[in-house]
N, CA, C and O atoms as a MOPAC input file, in Angstrom:
PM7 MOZYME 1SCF
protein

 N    -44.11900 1    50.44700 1   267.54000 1
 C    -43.55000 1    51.75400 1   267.46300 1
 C    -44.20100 1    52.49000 1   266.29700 1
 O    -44.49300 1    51.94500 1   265.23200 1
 N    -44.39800 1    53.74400 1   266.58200 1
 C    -44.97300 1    54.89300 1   265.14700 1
 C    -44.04000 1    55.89700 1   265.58800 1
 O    -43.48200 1    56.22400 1   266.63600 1
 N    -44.08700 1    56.27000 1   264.35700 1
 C    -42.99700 1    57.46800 1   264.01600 1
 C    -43.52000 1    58.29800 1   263.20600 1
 O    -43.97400 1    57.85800 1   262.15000 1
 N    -43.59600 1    59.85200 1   263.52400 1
 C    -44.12900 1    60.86600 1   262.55400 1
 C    -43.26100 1    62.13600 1   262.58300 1
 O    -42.35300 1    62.08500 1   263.41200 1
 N    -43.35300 1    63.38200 1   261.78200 1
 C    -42.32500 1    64.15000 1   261.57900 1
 C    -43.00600 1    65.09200 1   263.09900 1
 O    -44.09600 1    65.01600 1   263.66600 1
 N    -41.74900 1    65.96300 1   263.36700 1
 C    -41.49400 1    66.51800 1   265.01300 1
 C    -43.07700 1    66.91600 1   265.04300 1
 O    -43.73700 1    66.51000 1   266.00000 1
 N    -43.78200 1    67.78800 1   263.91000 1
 C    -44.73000 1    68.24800 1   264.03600 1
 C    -46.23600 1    67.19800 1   264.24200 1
 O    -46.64400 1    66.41200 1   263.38700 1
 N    -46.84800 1    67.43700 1   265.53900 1
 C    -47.50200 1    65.98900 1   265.75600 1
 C    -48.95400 1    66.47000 1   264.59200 1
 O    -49.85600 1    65.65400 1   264.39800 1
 N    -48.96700 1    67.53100 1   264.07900 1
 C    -50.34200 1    67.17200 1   263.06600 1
 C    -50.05700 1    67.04500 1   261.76000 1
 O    -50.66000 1    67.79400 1   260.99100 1
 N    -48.96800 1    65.96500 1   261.14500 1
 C    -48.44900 1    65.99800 1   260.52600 1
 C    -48.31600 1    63.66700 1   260.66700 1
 O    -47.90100 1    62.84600 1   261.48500 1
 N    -49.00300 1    63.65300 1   259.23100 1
 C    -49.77100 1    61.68500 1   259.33600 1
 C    -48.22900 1    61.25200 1   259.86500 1
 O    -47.12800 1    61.75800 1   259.65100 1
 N    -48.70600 1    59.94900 1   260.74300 1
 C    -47.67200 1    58.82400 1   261.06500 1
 C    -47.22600 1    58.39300 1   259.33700 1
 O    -47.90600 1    58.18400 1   258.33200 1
 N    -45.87600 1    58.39400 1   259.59000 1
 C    -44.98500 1    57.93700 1   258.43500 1
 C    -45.00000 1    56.20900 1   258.54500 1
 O    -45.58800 1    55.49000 1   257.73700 1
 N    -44.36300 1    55.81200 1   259.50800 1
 C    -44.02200 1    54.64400 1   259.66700 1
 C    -44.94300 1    54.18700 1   260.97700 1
 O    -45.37400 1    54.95200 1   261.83900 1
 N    -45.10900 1    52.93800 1   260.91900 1
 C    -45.71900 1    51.74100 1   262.21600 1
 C    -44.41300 1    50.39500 1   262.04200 1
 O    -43.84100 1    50.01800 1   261.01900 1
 N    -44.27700 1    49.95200 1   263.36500 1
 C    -43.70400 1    49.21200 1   263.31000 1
 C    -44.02700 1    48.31000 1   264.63200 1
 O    -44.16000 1    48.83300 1   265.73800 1
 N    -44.18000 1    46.41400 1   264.33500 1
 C    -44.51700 1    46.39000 1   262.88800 1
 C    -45.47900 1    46.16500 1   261.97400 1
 O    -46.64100 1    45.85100 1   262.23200 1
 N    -45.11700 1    46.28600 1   261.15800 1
 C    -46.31900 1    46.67000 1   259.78000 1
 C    -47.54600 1    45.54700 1   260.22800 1
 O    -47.75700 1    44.38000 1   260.55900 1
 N    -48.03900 1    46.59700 1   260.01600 1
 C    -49.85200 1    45.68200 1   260.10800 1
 C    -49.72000 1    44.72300 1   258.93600 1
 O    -49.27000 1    44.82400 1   257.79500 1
 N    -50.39700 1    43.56100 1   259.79400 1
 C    -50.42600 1    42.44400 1   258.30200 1
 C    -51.80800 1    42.74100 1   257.90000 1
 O    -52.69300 1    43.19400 1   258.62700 1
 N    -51.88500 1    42.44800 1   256.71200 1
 C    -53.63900 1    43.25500 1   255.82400 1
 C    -53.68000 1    41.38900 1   254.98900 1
 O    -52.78900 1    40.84400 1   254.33600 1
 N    -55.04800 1    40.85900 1   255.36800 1
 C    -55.20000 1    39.73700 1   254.26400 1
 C    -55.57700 1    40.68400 1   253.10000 1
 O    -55.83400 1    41.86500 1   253.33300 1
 N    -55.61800 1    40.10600 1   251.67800 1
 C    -55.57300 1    40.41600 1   250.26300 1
 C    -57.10100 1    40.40000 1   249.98800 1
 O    -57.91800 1    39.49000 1   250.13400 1
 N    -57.22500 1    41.48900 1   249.61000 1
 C    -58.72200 1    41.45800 1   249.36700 1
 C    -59.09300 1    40.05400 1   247.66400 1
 O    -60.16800 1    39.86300 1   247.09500 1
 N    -57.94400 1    39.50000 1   247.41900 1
 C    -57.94000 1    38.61400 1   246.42400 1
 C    -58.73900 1    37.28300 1   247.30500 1
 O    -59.19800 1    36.44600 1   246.52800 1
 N    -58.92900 1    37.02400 1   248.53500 1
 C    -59.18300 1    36.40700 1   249.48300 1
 C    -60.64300 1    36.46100 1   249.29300 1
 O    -61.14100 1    37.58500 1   249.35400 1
 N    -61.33000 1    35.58000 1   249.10200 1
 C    -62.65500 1    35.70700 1   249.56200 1
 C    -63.51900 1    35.98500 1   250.69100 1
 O    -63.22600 1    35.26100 1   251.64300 1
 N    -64.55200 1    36.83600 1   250.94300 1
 C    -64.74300 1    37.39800 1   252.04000 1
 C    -64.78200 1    37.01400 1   253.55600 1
 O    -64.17200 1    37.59700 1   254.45300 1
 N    -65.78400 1    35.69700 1   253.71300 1
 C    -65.81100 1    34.90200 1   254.51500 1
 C    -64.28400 1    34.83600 1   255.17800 1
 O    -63.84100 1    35.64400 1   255.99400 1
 N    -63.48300 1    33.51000 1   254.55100 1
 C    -62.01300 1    33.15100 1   254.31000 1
 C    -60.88700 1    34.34400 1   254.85300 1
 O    -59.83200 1    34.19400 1   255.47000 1
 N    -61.75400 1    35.92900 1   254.21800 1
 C    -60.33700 1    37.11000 1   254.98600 1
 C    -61.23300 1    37.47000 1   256.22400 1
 O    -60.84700 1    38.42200 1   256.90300 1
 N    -61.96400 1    37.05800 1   256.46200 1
 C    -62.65900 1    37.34000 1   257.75600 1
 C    -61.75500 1    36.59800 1   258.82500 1
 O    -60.91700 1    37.10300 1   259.57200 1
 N    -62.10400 1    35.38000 1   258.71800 1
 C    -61.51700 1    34.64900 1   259.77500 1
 C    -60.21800 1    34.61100 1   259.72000 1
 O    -59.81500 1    34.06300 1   260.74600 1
 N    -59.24300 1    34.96000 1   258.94600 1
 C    -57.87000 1    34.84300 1   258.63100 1
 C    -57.44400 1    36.15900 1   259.09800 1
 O    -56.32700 1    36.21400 1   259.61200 1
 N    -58.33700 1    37.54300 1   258.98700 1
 C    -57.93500 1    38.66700 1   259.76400 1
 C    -57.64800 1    38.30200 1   261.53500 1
 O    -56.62000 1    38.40700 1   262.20500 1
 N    -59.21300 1    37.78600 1   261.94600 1
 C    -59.34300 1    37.63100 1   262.76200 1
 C    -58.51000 1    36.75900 1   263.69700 1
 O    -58.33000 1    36.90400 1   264.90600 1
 N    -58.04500 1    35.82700 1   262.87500 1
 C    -56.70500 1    34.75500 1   263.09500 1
 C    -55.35600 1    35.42900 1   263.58100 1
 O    -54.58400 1    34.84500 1   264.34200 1
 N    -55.14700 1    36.61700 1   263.11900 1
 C    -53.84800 1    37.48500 1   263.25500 1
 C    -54.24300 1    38.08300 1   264.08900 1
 O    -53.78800 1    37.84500 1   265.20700 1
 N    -55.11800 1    38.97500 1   263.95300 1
 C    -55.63800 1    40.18900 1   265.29800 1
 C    -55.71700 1    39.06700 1   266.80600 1
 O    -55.60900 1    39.53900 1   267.93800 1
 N    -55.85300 1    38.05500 1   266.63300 1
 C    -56.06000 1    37.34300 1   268.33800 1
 C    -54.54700 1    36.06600 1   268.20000 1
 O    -54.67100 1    34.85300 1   268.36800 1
 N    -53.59900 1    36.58500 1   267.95800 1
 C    -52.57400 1    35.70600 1   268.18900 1
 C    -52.33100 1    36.10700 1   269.73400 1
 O    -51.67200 1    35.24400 1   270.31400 1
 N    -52.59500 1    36.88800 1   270.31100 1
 C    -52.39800 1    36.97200 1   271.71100 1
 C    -53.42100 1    36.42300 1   272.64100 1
 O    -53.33300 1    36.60900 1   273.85500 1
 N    -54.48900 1    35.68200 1   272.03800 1
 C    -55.21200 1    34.52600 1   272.61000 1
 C    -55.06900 1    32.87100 1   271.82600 1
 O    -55.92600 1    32.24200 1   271.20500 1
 N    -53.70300 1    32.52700 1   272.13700 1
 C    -53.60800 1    31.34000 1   270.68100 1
 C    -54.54400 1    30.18000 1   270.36600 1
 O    -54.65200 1    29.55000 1   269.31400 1
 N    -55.10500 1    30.06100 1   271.36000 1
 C    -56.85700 1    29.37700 1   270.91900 1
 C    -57.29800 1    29.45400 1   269.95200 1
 O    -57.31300 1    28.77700 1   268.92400 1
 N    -57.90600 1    30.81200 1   270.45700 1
 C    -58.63400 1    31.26500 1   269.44400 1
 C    -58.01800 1    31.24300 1   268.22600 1
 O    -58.66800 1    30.88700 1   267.24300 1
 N    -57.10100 1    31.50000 1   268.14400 1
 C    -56.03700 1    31.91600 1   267.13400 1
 C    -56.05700 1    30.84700 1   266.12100 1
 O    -56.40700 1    31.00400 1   264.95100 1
 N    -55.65900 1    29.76300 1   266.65000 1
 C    -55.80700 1    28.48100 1   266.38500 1
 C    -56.91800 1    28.18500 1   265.43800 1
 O    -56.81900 1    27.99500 1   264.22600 1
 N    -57.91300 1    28.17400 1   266.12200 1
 C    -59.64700 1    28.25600 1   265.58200 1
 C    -59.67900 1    29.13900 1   264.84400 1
 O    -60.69700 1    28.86900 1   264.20700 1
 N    -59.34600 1    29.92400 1   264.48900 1
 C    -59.96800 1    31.25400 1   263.22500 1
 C    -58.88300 1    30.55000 1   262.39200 1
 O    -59.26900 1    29.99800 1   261.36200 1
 N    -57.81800 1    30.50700 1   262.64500 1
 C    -57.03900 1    29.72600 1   261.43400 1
 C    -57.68100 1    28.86000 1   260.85900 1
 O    -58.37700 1    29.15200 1   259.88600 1
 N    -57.57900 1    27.41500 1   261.40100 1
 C    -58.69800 1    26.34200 1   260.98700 1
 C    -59.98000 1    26.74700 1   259.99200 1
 O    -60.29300 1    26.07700 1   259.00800 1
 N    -60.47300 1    27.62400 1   260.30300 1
 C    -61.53100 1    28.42400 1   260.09700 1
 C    -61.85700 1    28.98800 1   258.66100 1
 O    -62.77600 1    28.92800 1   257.84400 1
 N    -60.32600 1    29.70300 1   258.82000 1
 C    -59.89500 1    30.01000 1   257.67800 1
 C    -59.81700 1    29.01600 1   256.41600 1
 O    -60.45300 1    29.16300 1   255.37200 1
 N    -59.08400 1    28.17000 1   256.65300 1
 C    -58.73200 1    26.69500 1   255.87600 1
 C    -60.23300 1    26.58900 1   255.28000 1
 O    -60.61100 1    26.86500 1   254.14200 1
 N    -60.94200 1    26.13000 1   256.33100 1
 C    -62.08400 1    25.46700 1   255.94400 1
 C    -62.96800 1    26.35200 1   255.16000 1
 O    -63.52800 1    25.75200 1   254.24200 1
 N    -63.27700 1    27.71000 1   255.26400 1
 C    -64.03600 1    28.78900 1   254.29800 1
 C    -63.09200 1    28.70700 1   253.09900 1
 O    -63.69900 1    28.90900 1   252.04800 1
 N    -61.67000 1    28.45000 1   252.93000 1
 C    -61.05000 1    28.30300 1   251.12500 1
 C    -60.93500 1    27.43000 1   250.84300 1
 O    -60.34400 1    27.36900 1   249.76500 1
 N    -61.36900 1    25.94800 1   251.50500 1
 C    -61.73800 1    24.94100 1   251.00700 1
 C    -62.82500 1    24.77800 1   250.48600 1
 O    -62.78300 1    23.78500 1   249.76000 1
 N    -64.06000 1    25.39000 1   250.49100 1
 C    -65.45100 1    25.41600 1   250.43200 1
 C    -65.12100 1    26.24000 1   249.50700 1
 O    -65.56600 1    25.62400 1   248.53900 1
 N    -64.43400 1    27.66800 1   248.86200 1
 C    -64.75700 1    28.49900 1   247.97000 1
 C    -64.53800 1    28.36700 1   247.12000 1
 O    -64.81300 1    28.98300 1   246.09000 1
 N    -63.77700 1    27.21700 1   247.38800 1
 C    -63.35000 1    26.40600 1   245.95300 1
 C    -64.29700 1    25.17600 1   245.63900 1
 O    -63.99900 1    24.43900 1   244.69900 1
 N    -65.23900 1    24.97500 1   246.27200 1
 C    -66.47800 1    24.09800 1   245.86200 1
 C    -66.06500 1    22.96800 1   246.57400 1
 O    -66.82000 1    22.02300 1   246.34200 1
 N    -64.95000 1    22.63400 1   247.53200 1
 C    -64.82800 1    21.49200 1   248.55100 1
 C    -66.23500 1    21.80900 1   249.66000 1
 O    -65.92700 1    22.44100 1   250.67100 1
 N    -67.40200 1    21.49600 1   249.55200 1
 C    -68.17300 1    21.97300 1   250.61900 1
 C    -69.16400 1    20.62600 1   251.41100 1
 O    -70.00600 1    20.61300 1   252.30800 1
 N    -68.43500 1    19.41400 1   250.39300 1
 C    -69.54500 1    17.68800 1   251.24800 1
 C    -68.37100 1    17.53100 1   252.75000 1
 O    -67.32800 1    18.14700 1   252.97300 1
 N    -69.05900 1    16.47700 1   253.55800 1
 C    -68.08700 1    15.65900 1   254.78300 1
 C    -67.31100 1    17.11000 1   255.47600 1
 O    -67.58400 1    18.31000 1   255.46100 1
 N    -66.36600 1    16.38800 1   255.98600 1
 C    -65.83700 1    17.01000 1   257.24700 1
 C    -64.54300 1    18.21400 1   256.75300 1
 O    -64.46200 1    18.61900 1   255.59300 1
 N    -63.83800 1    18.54900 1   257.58200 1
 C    -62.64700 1    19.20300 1   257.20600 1
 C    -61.74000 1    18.64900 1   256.03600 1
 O    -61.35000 1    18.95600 1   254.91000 1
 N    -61.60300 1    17.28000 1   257.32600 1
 C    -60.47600 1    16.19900 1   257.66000 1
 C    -60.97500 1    15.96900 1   255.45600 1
 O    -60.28200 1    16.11200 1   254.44900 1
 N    -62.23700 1    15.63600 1   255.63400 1
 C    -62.44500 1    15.23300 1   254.17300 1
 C    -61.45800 1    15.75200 1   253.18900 1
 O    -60.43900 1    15.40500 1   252.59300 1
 N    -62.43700 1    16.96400 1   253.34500 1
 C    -62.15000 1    18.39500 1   252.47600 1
 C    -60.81100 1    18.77000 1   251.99400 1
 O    -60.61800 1    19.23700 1   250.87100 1
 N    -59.58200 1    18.48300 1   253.15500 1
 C    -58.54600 1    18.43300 1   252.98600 1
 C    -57.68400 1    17.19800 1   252.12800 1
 O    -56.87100 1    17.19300 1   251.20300 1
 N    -58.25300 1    16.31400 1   252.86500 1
 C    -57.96400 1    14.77000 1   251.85400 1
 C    -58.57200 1    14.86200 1   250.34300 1
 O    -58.34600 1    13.97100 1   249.52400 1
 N    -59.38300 1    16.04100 1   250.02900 1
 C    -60.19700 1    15.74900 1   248.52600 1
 C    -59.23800 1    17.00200 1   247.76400 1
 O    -58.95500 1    17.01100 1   246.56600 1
 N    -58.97600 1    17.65900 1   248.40300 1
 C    -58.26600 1    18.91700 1   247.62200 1
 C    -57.08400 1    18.27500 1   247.61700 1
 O    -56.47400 1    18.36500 1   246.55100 1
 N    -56.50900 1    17.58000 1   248.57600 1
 C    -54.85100 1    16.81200 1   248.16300 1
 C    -54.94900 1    16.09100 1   247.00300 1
 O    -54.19300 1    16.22000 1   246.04000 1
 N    -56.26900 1    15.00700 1   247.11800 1
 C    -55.95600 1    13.84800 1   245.87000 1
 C    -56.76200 1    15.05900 1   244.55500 1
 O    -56.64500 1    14.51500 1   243.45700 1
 N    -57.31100 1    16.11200 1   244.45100 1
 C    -57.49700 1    16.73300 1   243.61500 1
 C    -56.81900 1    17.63300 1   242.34400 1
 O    -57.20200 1    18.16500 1   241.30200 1
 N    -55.30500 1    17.41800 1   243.27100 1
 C    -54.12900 1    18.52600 1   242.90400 1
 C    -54.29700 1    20.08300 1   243.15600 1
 O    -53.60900 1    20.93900 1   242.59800 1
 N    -55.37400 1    20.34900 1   244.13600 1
 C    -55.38500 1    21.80500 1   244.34100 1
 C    -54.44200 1    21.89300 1   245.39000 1
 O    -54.06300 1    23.02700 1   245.68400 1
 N    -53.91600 1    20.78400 1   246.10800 1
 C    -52.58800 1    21.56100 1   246.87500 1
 C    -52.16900 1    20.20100 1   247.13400 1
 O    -52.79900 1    19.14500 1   247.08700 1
 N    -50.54800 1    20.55000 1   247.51600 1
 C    -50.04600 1    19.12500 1   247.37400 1
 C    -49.84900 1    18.57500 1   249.11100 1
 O    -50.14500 1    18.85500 1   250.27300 1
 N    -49.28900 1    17.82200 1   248.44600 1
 C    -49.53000 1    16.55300 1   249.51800 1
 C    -49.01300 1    16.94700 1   250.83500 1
 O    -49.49100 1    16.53400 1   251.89200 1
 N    -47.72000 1    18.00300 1   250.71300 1
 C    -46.94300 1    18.63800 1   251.93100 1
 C    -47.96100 1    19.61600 1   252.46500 1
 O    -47.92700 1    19.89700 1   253.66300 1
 N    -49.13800 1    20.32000 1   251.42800 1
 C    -49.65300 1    21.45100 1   252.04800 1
 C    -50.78500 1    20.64800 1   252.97100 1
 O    -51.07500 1    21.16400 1   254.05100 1
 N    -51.38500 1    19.50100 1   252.61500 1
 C    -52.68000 1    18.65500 1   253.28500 1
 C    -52.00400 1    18.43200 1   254.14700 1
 O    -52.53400 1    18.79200 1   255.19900 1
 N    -50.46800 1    17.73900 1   254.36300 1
 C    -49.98600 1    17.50900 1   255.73600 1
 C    -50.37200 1    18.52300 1   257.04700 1
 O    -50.89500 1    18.23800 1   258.12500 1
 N    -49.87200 1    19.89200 1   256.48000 1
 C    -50.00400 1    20.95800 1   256.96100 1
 C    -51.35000 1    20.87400 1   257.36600 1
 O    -51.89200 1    20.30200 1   258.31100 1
 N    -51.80600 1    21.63200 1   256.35800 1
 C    -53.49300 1    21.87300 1   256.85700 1
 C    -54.15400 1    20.63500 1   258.19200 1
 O    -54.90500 1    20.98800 1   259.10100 1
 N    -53.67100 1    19.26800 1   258.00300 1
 C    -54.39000 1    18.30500 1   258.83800 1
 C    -53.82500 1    18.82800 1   260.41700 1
 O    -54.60000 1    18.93000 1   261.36900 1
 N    -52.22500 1    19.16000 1   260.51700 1
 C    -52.04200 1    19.55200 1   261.52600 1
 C    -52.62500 1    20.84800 1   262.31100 1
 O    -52.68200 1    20.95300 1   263.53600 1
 N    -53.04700 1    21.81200 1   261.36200 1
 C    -53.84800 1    23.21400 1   261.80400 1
 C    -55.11500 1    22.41200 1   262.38100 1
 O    -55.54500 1    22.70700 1   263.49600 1
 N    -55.67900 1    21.45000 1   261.65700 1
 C    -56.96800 1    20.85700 1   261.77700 1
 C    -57.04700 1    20.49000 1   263.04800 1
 O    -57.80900 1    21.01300 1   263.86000 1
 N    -56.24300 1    19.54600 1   263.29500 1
 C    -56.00700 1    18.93400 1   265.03600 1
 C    -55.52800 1    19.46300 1   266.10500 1
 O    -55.65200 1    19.08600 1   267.27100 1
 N    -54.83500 1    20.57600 1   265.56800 1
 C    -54.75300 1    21.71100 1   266.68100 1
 C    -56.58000 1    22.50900 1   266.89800 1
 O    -57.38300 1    22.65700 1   267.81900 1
 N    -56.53800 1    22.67600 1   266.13400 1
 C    -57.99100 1    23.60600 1   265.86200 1
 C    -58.83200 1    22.50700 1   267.05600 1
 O    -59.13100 1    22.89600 1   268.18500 1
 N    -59.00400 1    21.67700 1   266.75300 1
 C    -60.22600 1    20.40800 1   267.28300 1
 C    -59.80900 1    20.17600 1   268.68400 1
 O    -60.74800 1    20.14700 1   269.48000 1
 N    -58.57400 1    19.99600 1   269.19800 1
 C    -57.83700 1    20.16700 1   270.78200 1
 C    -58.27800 1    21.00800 1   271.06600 1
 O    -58.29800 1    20.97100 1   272.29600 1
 N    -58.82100 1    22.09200 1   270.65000 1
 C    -59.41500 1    23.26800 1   271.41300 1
 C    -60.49200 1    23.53100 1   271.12900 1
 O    -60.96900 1    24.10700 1   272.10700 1
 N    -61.34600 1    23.45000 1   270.20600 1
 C    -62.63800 1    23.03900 1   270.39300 1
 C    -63.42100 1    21.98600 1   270.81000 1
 O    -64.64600 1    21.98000 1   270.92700 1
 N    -62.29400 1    20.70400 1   271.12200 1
 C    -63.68200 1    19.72500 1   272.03600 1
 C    -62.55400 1    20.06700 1   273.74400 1
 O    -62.62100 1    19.28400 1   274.69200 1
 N    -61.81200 1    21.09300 1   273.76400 1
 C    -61.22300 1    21.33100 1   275.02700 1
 C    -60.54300 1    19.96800 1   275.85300 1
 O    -60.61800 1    19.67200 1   277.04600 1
 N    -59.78600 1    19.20500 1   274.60400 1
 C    -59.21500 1    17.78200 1   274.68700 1
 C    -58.37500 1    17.97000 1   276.11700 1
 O    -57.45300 1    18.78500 1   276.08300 1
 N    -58.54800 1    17.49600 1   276.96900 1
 C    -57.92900 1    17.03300 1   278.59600 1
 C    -56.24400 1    16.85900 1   278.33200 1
 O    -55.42400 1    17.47500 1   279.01300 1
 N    -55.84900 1    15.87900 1   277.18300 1
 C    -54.72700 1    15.43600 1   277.32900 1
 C    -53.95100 1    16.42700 1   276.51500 1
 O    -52.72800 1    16.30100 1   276.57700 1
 N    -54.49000 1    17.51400 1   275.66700 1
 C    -53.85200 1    18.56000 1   274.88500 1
 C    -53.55000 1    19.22100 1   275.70800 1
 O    -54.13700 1    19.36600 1   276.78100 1
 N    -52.03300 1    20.02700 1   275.14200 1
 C    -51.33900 1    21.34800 1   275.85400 1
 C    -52.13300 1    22.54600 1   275.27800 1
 O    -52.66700 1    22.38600 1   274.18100 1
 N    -52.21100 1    23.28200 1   275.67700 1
 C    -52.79600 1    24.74900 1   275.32400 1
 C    -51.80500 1    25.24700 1   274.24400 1
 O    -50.59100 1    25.06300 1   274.33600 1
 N    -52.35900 1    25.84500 1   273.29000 1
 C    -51.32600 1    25.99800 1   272.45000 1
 C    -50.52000 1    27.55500 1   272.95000 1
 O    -51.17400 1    28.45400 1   273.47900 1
 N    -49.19400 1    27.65800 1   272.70900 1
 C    -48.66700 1    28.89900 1   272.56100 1
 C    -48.56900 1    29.89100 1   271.43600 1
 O    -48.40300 1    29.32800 1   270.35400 1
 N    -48.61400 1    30.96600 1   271.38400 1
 C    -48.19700 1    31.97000 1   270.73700 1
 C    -47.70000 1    31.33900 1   269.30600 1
 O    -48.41000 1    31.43400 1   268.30500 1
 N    -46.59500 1    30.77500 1   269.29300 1
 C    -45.48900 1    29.95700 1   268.40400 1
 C    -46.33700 1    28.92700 1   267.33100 1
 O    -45.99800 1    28.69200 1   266.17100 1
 N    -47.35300 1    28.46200 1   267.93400 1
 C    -48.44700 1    27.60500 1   267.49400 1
 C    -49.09300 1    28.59600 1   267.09700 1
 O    -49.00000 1    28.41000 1   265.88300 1
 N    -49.71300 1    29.56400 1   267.21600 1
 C    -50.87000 1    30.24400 1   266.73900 1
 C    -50.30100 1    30.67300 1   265.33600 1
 O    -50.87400 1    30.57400 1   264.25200 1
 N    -48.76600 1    31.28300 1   265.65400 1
 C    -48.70400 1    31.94600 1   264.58900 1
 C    -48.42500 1    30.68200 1   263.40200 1
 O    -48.49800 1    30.97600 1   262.20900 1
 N    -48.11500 1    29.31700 1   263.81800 1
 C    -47.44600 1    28.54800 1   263.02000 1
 C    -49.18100 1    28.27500 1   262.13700 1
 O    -49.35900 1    28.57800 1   260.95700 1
 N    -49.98900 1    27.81900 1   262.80600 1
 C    -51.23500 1    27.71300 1   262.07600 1
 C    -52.02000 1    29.32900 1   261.66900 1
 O    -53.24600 1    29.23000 1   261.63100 1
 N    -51.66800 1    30.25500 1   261.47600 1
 C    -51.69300 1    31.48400 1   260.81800 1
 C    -50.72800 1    31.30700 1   259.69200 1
 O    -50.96600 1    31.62900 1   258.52800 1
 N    -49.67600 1    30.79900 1   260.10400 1
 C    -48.76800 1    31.18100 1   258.51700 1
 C    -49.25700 1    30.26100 1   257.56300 1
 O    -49.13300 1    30.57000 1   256.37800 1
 N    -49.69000 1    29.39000 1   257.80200 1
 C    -49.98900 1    28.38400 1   256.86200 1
 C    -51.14000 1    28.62700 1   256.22800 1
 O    -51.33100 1    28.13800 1   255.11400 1
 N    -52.46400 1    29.74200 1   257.09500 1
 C    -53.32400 1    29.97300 1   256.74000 1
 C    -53.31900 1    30.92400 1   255.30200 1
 O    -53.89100 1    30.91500 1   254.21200 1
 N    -52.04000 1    31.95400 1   256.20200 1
 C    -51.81100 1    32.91700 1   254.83300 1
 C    -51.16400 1    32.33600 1   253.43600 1
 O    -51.20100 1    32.87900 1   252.33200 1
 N    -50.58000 1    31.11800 1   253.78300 1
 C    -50.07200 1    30.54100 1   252.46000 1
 C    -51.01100 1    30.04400 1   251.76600 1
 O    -50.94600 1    30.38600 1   250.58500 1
 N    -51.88300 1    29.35400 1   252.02900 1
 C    -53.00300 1    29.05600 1   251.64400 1
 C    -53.65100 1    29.88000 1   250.57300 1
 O    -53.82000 1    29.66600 1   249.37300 1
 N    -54.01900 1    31.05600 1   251.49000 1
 C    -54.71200 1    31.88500 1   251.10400 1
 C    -53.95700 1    32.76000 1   249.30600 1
 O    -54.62900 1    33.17800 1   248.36300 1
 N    -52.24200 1    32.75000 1   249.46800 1
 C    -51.50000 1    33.31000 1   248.87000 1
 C    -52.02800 1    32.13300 1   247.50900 1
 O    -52.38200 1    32.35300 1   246.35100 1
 N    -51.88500 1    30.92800 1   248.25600 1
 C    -51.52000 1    29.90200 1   246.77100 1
 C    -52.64900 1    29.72700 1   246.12100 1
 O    -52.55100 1    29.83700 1   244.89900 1
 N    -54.25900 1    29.35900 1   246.77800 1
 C    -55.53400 1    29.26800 1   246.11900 1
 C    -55.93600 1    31.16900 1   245.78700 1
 O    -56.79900 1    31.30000 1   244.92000 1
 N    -55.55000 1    32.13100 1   246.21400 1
 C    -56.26800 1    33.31900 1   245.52500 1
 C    -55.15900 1    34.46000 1   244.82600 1
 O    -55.04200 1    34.77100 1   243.64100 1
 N    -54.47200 1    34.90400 1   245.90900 1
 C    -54.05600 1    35.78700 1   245.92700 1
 C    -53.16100 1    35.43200 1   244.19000 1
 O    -53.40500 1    35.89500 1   243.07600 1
 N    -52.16100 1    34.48600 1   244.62900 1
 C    -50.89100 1    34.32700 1   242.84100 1
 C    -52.00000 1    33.99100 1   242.09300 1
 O    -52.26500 1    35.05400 1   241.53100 1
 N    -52.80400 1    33.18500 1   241.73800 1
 C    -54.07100 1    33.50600 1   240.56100 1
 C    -54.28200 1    34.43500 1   240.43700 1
 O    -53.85200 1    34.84700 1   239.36000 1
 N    -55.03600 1    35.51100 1   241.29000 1
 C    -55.09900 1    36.71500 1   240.61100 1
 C    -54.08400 1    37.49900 1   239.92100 1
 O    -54.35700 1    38.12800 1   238.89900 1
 N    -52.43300 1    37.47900 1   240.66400 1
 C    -51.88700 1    38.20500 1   240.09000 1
 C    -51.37500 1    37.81900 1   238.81900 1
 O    -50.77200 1    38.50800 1   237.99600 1
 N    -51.87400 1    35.98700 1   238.75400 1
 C    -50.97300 1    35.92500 1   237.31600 1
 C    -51.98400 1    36.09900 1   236.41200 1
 O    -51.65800 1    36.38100 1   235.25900 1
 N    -53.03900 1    36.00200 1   236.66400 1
 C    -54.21900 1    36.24500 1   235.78600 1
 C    -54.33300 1    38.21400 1   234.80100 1
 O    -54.64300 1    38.66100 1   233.69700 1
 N    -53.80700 1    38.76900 1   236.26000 1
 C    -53.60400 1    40.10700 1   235.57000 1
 C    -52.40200 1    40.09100 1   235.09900 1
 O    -52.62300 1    40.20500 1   233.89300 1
 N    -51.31300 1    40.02900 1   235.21800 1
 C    -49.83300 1    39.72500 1   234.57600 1
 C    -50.32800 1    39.04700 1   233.00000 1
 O    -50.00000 1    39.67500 1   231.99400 1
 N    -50.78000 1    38.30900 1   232.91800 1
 C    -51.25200 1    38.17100 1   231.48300 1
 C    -52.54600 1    39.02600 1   230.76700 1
 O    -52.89100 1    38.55400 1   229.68400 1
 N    -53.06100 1    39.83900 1   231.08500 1
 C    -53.68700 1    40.71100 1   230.72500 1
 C    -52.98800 1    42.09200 1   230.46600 1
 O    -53.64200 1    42.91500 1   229.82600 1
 N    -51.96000 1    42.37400 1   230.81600 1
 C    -51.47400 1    43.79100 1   230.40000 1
 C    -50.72200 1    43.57600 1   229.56900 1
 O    -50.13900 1    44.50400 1   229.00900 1

């Protein structure tokens, strides 16, 4: 829904609902695929895969960049860059992601519910390695 005053040349006030915007605190790559992750939740595949995607470009920007995902994720857990509940997480985005890129026979197609569940996790991600650093980084600067 958009809503603007009676007069139509007169800017939309409100959208509903609100466009989600990744944080330009996000590294470029990383808000690429994490945009792209949200904009195709109505293909949850894909959806799926740009999530994953996501993961794996802020695992790397943080200098996780040897071995596999699966690694990457296991090295940032025992690293303390995210804890042990968030690697749980991430491994499950991971194996969803991989059911649909080797087009696994015995996997369900994911739904909607799934896409967004490996999107939210993407954006937490994204919130906990960039976005709250930056802001606490400026919070102590003023």
């Amino acid at each position: 829904m958009v809503s603007s005053p009676l007069d139509a040349a007169q800017p939309v006030s409100h959208i509903c609902p609100s466009p989600q915007v990744v944080a330009n605190e996000v590294p470029d790559r990383a808000r690429s695929f994490l945009s792209q992750a949200i904009s195709s939740l109505h293909a949850p595949a894909g959806s799926v895969m740009l999530a994953a995607s996501a993961v794996d470009a802020m695992l790397k920007e943080k200098g996780l960049t040897k071995g596999t995902l699966n690694s990457r994720i296991d090295e940032a857990a025992k690293s303390h860059l995210i804890t042990a509940e968030m690697a749980a997480w991430a491994h499950e985005v991971r194996l969803d992601a991989n059911d649909q890129r080797h087009a696994d026979d015995e996997a369900e197609l994911p739904d909607e519910a799934a896409a967004r569940k490996a999107v939210e996790f993407a954006k937490a991600l994204a919130q906990f390695l960039f976005v709250l650093p930056a802001r606490v980084k400026r919070g102590r600067t003023l």
